[in-house]
N, C-alpha and C positions, 0 to 999 in steps of 0.2 A: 494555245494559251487560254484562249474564250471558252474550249471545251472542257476545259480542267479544273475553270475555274466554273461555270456551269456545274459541272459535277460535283465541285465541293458546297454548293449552294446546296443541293438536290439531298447531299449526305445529311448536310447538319441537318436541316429541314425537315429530314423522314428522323431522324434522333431527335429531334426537337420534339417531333409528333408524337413518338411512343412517348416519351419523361409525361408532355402532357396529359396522353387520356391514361398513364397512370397514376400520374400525382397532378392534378391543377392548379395547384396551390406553386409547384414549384417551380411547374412554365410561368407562372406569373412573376413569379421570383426572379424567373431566369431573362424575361424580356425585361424588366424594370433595370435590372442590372447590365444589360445590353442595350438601353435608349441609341446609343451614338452608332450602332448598326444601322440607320438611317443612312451612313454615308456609302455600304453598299449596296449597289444599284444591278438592277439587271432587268432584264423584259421578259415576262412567264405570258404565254398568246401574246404577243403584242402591246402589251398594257403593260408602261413602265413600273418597275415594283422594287423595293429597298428588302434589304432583309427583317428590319425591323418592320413595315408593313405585314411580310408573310408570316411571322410570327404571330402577328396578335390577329390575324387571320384565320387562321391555323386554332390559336386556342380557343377562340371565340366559338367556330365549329362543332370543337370538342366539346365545350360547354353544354351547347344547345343539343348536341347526341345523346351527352350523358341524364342530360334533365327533360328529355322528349319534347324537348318545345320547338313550336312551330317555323318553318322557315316563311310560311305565309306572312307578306307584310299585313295584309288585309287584318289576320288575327292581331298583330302584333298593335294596330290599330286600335281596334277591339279593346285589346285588356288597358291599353290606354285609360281608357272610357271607366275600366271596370275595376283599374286596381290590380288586376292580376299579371304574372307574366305568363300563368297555365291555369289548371284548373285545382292544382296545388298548392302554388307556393303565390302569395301574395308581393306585392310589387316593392319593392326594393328601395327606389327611388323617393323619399321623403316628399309630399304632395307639394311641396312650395316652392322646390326644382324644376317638376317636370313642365310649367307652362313656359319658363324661359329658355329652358331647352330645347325643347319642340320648337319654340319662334324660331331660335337660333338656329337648328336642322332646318326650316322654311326660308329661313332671310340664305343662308348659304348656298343652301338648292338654286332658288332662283338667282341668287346672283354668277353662278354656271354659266346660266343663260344669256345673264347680261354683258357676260365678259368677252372682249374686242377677242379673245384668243380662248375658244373651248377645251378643246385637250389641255390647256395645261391649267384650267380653270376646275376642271372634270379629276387631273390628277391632286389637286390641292383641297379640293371637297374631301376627296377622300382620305387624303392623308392627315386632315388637319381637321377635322370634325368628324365622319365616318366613323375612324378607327379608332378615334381615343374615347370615343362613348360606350364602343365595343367594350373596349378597353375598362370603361368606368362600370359598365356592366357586370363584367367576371370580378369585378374587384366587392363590388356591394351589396352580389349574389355569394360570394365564397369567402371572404373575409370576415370572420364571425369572432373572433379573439383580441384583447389589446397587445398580445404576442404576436397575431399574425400581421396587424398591422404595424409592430415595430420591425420585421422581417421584411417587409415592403421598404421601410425606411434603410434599415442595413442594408438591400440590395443595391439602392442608392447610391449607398457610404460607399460599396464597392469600388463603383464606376469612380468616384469623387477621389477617391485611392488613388487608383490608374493614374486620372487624370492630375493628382498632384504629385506621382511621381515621375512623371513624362516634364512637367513646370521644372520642378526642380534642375531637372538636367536641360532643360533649356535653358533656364535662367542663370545658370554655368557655365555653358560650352556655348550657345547658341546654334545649337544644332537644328537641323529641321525648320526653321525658321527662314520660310523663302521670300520675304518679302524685307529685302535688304536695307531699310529702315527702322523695322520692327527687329532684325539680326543683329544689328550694333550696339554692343555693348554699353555708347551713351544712352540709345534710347531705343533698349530692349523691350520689347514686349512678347511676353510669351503666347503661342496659339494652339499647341499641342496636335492631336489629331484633327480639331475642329477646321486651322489653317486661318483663322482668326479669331485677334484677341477677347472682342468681345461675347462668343458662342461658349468660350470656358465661363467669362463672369455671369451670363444670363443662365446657363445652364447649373452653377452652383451656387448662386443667391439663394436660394427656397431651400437646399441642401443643410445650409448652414443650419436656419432654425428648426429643421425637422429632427436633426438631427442632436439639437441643443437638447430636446427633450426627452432621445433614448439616453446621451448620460446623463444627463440627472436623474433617470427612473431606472437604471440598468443595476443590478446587485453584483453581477459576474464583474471583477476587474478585467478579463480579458475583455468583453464586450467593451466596457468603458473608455477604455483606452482604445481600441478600436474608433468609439465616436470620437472621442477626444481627436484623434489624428484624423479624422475625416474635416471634422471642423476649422486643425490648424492649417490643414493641406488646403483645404477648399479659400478659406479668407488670405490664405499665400496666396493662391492662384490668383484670386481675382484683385489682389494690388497691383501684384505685375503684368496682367494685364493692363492695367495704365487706362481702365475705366473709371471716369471721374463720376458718372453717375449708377456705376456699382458699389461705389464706396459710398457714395450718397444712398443707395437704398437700403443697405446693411447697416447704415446707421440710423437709418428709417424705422427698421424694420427690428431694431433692437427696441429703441427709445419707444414703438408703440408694445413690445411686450414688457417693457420695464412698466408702461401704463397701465394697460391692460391688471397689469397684477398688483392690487390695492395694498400690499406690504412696501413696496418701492415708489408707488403713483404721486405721491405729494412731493417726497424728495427729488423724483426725476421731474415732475411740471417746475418747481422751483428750479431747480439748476440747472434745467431748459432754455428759463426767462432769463435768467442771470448772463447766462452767454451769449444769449442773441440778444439781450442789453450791450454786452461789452462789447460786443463785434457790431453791435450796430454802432458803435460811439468812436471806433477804434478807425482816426482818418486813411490809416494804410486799408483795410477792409471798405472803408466808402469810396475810395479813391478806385479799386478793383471793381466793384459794381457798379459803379458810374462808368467804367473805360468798357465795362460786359455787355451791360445797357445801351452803351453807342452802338458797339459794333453790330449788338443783334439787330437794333434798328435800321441796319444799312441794308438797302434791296442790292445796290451792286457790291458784290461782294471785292477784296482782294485775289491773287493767285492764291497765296496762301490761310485760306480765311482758320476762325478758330472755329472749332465743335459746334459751340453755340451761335454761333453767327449762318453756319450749315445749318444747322437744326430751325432756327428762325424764320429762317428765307424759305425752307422746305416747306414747313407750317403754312408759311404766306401759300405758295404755290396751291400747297393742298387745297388751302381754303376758298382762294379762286376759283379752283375748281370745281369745288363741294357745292360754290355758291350756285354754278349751272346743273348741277346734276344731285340736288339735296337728298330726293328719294332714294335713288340709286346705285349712287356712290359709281366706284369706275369696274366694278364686278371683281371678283377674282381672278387676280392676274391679271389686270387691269389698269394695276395705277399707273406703270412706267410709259406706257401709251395715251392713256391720256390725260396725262397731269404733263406733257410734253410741249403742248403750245404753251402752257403757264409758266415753262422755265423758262428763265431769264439769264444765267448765266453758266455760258455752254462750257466754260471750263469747268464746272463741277457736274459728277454725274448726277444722272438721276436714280435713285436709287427704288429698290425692288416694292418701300413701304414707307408711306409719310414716319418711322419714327416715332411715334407716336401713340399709343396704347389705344386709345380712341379714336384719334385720327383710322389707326388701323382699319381699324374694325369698323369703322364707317366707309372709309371708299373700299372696302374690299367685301362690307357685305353688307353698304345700304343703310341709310336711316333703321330698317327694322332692324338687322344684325346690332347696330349702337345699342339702340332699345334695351333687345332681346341681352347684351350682356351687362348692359349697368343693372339689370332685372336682377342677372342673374349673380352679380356680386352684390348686389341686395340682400336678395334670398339666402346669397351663403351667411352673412355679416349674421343673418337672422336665425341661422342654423347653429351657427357657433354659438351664440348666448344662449340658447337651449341646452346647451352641451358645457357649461365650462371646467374645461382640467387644464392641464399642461401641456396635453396633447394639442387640444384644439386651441388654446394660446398659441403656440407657437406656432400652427398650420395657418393661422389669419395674418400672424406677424410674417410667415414667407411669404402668404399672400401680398400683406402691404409692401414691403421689400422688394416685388416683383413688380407692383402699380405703380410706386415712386420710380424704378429702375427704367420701367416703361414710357415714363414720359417721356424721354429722349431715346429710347429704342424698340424692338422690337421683342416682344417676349412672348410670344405667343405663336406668329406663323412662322414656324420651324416646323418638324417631324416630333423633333423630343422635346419641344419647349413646352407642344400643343398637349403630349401626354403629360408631362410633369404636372401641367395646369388643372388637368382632370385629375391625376393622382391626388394633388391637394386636396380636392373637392371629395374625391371617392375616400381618402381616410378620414375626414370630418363623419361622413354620411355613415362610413362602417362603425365608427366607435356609436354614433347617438343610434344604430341599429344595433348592437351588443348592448348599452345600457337601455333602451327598452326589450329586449328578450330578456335579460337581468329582472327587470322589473314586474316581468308577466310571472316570472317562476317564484319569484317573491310573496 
């Protein structure tokens, strides 16, 4: 069976390889729309590898054949310095990226090193920073059209499809659904291929608004309806999911593009204030945050505590720990070992990542990695107002959507969460590089 399945690995891979060195554009296509092959796994030499990995492996290769650039890091160094990615084509990467990128590639490297468990500190480098810069790379080298980056987003849509057709029928039958609390029709929650709930909501938050913007811009009815149904499938998904802080960041992440865009801003900041007026004045709503308030304040928890009272206690734990190890942090792959003297209560696990959006990114790659990313959603905030359309509206409102959503989870160290995260990034960066080539030919 291992041989068979070996070989179906081996097949698509070499068909993978021809599509990309003859069309790059549509291996790119083809991996954006296969993210969740992540979940196949196998070992090429000894070095654990997912299919989604050997993919953008694979293209990246092709890339750098097709365009003669250098496999020397030394060069790659180099045009760092100089701007370039050869001695032809000038550097891609917008100048107020690349310092907090680079920290980041520095803060991740050495936290490798620092991490209680190498191999799988060494497999999470790679998969989770390595490849999705790759990745960001072929994206901001070849993506030169506002067609081609709507084509990245439909690739998306695709996956968001699947995955809202697969919801549906779980949310009916409860089929496939092995975790016999989340199977029960009282209190179904759907998980799809992922195998939990919240990898569907973290995975199609950013979906929703990227995709807000190819219908409104689409003239083809079939396209339109296409996004249309990506968007309804996708905000299906993640109700039933039964994440309280995906619906919080969706409505995050709406209310800052209702902002963001000065024909709706005054009416949405008014009718903002008006309802967190009334719900701050509404005793059934004070009554609910003062019983939320106790409980997150409690270190020993119940058996059955609530979300927020996990998430709180976690917080505490993290930060105990942060407090002995501030530079540091606990390396990659690191936190469930040593945030472990800090737990306190042994019926709850410990889980893989404080939770955390910064929490994250701090005990897994160190005061500089914290740094290196609040830089680096600086730099982008700062990119987008150089840029403002609809496009890049709605890629900062997935953006916020994903940081609000991140507070209580994880959005980031996954396989396909880490790519998504660059893809945001990579279609800002492609569109304000189309309207400067626009404007040189002008």
């Amino acid at each position: 069976m291992h041989m068979i399945y070996g070989f179906l690995n081996i097949i698509y891979l070499l068909l993978f390889t021809v599509i990309a060195q003859k069309n790059l554009k549509w291996g790119l296509y083809l991996i954006v729309a296969l993210l969740p092959t992540y979940l196949i796994r196998f070992t090429a030499l000894g070095v654990p590898m997912t299919l989604l990995e050997s993919m953008i492996l694979i293209l990246f290769i092709v890339w750098l054949l097709k365009e003669k650039i250098s496999l020397n890091p030394l060069v790659w160094l180099k045009n760092i310095k100089t701007g370039k990615l050869n001695n032809k084509t000038n550097n891609a990467v917008p100048k107020i990226l690349r310092l907090p990128i680079i920290l980041l590639l520095i803060a991740s490297t050495i936290s490798v090193f620092i991490s209680p468990d190498f191999n799988s500190a060494a497999g999470i480098w790679k998969a989770y920073f390595i490849e999705p810069l790759m990745l960001l790379l072929v994206i901001v080298y070849n993506i030169k059209t506002t067609d081609e980056i709507k084509n990245i987003i439909r690739a998306l849509g695709v996956t968001a499809i699947a995955i809202g057709i697969f919801t549906i029928i779980q949310k009916l039958t409860g089929a496939l659904i092995f975790n016999p609390f989340w199977a029960t029709e009282e209190t179904r929650r759907v998980t799809t291929f992922f195998g939990y709930p919240n990898a569907n909501a973290l995975f199609l938050l950013p979906i929703v608004f990227l995709n807000l913007n190819n219908l409104l811009t689409e003239k083809k009815k079939l396209l339109k309806l296409f996004n249309l149904a990506v968007i309804v499938l996708s905000i299906l998904t993640i109700f039933w999911t039964g994440s309280t802080g995906a619906l919080i960041g969706l409505a995050a992440g709406l209310l800052a593009l209702l902002i963001i865009h000065k024909k709706t801003r005054l009416l949405t900041l008014l009718a903002g204030a008006t309802v967190i007026l009334i719900l701050s004045l509404t005793p059934i709503v004070q009554n609910k945050i003062s019983k939320s308030l106790f409980l997150a304040s409690q270190t020993k928890l119940p058996l059955v505590p609530t979300d927020l009272a996990i998430r709180t206690q976690q917080w505490r734990e993290t930060t105990a720990m942060l407090a002995d190890r501030p530079l540091t942090g606990a390396g990659l792959a690191g936190y469930q070992a040593l945030v472990a003297p800090y737990h306190v209560n042994r019926h709850i696990e410990i889980y893989l990542y404080p939770h955390n959006f910064f929490l994250n990114f701090w005990t897994e790659t160190g005061l500089l990695g914290l740094i290196a990313i609040i830089w680096l959603l600086f730099a982008f905030l700062k990119l987008v107002a150089k840029q403002p359309s609809l496009l890049t509206f709605t890629a900062i409102s997935a953006m916020i959507a994903l940081l609000v959503y991140g507070l209580v989870d994880v959005p980031y160290f996954k396989n396909d969460l880490a790519v998504e995260f660059w893809l945001i990034i990579g279609i800002v960066i492609a569109l304000l590089n189309e309207s400067r080539r626009r404007a040189r030919v002008v």
